[in-house]
ROVO-97239 format. One record per atom (N, C-alpha, C): y, z, x; atom name. Coordinates in pm, 1 decimal, padded with zeros to 6 digits. Each point is the difference from the previous one (the first is absolute). Layout:
% ROVO-97239
SITE	c2	c3	c1	atomo
SITE	Y	Z	X	CA;
...
***
This chain:
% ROVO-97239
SITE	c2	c3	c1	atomo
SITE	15644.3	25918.0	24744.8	N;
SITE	-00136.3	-00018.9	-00045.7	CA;
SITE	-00064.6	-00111.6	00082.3	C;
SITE	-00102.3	00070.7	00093.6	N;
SITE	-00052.6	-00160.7	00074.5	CA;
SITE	-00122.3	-00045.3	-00097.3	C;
SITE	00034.4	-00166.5	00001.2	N;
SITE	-00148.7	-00086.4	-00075.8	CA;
SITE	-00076.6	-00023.8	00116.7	C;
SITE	-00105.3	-00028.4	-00055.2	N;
SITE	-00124.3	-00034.0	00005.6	CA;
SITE	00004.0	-00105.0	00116.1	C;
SITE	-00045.6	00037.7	00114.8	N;
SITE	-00001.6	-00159.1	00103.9	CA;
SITE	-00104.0	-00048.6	-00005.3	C;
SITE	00041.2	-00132.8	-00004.0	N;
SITE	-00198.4	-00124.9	-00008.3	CA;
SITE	00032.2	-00022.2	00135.9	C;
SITE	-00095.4	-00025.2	00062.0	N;
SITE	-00077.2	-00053.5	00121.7	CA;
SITE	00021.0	-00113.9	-00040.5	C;
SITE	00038.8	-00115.5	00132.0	N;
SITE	-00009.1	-00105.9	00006.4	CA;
SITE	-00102.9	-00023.3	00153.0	C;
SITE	-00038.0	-00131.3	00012.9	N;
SITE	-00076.8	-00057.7	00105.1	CA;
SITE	00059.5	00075.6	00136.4	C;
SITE	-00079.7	00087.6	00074.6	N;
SITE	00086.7	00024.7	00101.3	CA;
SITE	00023.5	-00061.7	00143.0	C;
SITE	00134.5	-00008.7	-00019.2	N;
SITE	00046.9	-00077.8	00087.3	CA;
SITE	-00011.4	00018.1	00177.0	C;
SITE	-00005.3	-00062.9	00151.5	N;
SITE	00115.9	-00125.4	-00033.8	CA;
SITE	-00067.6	-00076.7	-00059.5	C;
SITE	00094.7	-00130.8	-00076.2	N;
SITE	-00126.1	-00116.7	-00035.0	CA;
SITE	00134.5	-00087.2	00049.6	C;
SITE	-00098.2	-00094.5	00015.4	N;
SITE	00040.6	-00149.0	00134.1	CA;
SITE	00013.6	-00115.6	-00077.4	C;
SITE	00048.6	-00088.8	00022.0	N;
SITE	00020.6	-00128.3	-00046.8	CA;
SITE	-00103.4	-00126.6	00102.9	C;
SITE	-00073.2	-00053.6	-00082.4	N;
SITE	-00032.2	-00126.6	00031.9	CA;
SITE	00013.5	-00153.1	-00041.8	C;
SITE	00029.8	-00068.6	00038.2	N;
SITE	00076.9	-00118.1	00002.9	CA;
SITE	-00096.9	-00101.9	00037.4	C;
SITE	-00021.1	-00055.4	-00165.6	N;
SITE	-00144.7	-00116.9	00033.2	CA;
SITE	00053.1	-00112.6	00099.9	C;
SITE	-00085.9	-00094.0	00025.8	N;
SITE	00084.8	-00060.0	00130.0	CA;
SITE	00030.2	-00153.4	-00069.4	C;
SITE	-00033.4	-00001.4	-00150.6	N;
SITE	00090.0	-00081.6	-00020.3	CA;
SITE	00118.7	-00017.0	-00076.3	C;
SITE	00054.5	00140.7	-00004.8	N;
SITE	00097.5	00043.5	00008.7	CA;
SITE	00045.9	-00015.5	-00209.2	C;
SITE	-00090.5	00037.6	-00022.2	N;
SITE	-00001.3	-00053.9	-00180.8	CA;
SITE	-00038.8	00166.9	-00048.9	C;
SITE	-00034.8	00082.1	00089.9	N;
SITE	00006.0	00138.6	-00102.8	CA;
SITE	-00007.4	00101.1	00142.0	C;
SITE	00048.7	00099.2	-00021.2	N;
SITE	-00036.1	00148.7	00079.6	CA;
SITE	-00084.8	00088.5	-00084.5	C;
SITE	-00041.1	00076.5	00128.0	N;
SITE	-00151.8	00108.5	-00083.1	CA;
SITE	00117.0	00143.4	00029.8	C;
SITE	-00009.9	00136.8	-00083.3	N;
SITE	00028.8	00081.4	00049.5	CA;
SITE	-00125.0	00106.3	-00016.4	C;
SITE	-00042.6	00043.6	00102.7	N;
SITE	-00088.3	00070.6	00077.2	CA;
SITE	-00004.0	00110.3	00019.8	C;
SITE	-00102.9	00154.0	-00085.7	N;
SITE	00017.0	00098.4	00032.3	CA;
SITE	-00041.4	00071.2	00120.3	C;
SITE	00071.8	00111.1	00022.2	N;
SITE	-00032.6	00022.7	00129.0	CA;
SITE	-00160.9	00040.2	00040.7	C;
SITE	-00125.5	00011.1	-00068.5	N;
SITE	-00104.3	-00065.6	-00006.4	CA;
SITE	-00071.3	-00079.1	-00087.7	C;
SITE	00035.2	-00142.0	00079.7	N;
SITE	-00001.8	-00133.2	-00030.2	CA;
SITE	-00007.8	-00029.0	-00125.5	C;
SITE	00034.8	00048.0	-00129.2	N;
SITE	-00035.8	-00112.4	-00132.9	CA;
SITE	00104.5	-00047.5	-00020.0	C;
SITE	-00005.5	-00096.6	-00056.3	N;
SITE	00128.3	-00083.1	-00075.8	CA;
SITE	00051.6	00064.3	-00061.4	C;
SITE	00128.8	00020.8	-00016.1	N;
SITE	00112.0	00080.9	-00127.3	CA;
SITE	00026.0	-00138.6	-00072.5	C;
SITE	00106.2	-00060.4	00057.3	N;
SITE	00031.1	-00126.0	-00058.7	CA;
SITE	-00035.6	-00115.1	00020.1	C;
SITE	00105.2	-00100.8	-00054.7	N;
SITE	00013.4	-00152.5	00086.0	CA;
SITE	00145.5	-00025.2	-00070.8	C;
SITE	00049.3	-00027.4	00120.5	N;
SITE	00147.0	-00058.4	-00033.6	CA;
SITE	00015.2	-00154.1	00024.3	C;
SITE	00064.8	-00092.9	-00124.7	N;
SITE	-00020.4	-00109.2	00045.9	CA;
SITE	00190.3	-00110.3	-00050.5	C;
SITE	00044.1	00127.6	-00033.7	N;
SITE	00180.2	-00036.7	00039.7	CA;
SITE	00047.5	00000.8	00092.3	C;
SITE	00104.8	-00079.0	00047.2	N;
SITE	00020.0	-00019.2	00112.4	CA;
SITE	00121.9	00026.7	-00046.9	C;
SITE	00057.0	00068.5	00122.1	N;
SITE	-00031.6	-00002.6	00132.0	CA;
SITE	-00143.4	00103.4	-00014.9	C;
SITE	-00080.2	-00042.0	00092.1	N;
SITE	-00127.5	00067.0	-00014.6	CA;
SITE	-00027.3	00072.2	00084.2	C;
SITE	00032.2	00010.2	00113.5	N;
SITE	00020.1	00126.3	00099.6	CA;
SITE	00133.4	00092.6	-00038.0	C;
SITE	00085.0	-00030.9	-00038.4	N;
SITE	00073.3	00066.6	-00030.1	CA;
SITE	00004.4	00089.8	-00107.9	C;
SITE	-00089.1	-00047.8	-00098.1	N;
SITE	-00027.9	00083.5	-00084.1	CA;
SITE	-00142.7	00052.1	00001.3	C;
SITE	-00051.2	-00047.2	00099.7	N;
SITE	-00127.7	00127.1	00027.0	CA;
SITE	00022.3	00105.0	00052.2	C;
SITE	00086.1	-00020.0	00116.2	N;
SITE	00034.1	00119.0	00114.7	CA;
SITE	00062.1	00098.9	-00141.7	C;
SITE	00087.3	-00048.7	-00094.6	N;
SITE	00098.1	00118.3	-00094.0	CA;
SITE	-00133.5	00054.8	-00050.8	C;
SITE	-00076.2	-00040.5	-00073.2	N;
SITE	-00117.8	00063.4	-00079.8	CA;
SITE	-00113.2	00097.3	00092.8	C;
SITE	-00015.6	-00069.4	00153.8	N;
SITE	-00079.0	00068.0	00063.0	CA;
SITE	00069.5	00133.6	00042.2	C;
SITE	00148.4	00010.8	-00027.2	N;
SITE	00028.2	00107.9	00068.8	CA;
SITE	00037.2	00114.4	-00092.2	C;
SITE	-00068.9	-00042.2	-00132.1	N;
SITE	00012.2	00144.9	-00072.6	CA;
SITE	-00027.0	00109.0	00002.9	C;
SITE	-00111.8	00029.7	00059.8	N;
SITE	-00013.5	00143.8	00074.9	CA;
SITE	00078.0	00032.2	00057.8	C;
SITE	-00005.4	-00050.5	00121.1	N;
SITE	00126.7	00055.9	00061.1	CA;
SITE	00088.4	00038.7	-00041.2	C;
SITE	00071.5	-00067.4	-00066.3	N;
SITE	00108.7	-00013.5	-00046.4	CA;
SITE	00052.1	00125.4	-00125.1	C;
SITE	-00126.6	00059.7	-00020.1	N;
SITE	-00026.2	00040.9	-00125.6	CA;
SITE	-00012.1	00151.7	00064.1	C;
SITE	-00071.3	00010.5	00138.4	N;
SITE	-00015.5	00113.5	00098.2	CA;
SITE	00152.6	00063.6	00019.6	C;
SITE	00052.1	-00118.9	00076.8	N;
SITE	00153.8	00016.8	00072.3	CA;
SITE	00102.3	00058.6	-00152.2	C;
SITE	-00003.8	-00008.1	-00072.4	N;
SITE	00079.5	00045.3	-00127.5	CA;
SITE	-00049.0	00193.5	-00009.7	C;
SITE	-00220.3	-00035.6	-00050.4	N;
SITE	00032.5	00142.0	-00001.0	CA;
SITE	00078.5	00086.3	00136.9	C;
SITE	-00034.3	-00034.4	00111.4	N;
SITE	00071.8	00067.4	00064.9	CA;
SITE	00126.4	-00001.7	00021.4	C;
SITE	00093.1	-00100.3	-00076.0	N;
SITE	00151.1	00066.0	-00018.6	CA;
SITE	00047.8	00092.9	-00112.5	C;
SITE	-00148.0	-00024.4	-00105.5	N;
SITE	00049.5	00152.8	-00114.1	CA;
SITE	-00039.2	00138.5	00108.9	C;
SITE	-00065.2	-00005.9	00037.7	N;
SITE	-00100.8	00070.5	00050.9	CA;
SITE	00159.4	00090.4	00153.1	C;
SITE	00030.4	-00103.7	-00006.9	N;
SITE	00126.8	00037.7	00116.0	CA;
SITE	00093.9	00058.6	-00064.9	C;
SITE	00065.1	-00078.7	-00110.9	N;
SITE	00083.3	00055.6	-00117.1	CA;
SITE	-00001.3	00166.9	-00035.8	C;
SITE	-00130.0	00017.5	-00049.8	N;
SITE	-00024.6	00098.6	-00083.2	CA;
SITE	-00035.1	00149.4	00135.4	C;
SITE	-00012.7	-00063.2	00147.5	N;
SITE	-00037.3	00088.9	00087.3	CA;
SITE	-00121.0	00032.2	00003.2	C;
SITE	-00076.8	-00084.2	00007.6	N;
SITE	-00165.2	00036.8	00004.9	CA;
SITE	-00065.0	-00058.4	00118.1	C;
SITE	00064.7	00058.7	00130.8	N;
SITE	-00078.9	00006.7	00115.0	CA;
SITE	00027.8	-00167.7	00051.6	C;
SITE	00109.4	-00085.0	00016.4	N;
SITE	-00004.2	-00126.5	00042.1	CA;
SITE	00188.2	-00027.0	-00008.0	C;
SITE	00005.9	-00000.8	00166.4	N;
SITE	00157.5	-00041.1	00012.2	CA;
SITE	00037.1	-00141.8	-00106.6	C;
SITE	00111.5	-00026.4	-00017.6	N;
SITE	00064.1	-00102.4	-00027.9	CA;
SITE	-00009.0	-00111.3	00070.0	C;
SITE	00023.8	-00002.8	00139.3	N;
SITE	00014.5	-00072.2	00130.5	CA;
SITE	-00172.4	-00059.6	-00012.6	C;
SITE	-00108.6	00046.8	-00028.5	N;
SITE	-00143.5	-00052.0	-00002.9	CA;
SITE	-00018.5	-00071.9	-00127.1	C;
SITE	00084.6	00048.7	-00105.3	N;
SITE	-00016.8	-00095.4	-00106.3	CA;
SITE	00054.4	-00076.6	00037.6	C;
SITE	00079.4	-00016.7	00007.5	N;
SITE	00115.9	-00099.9	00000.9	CA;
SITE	-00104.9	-00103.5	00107.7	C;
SITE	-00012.8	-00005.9	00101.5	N;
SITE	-00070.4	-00063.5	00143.7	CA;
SITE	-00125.2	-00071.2	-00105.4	C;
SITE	-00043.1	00098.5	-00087.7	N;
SITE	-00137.0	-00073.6	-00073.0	CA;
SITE	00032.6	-00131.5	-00110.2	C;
SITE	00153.0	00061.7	-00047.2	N;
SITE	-00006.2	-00115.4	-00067.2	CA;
SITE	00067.1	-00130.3	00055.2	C;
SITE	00075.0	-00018.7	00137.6	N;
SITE	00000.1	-00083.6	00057.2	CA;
SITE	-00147.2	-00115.0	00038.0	C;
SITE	-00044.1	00108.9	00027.7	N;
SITE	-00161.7	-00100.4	00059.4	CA;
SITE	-00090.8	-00022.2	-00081.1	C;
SITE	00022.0	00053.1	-00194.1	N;
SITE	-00042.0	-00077.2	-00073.6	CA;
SITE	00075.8	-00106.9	-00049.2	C;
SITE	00122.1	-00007.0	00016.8	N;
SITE	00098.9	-00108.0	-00053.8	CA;
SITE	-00018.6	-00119.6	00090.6	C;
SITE	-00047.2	00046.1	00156.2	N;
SITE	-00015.8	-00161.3	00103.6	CA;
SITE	-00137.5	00019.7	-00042.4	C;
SITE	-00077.1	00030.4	-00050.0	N;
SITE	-00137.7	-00049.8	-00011.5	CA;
SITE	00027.9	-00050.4	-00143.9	C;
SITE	00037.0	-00005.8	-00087.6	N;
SITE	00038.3	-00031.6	-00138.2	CA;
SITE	00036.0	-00140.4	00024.9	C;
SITE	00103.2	00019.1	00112.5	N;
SITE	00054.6	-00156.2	00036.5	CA;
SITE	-00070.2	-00067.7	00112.3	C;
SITE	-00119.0	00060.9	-00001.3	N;
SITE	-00111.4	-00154.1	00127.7	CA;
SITE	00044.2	00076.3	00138.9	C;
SITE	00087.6	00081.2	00004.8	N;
SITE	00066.7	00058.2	00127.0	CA;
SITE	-00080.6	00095.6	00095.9	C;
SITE	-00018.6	00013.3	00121.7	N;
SITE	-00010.0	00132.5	00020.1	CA;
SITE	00118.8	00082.8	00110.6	C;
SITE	00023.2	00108.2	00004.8	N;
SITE	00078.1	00064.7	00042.7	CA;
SITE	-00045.9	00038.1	00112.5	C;
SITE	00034.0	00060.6	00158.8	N;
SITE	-00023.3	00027.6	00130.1	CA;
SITE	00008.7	00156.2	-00051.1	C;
SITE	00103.9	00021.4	00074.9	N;
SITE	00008.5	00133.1	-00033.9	CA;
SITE	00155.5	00008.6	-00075.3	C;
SITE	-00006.4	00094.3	-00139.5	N;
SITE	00104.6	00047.1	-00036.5	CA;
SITE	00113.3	00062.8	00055.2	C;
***
């Protein structure tokens, strides 16, 4: 039985990092504020929050691989690497 999907802000959304270093903005991918993160580590926990889309993308496409609906394993898999280094402040070259 599939539920009901809500729409969230669509992503990417970016992290900004006030410069005096006392809160981060997270930023939809056209420009409004989603949040403000002001625990620290504060980049570290912006980059995790900014990368929920993604992150959230790279999953459906490992059910989506699972179940055989048109998307190798090997591409999920690659997606959720390069949301996990963007999760972690990271970015990846090539997989």
């Amino acid at each position: 039985m599939k539920t009901k999907t809500k729409k969230h802000s669509r992503g990417p959304w970016a992290v900004g990092i006030e410069t005096d270093d006392h809160e981060a903005q997270i930023i939809s991918a056209d420009g409004q504020h989603l949040a403000t993160v002001e625990q620290y580590p504060l980049e570290a926990n912006a980059h995790l929050i900014a990368s929920a889309p993604e992150m959230l993308e790279a999953l459906n496409q490992v059910e989506r691989a699972w179940v055989g609906d048109g998307i190798e394993m090997s591409a999920a898999v690659d997606s959720c690497l390069l949301a996990i280094a963007h999760a972690e402040g990271r970015e990846l070259g090539c997989i």
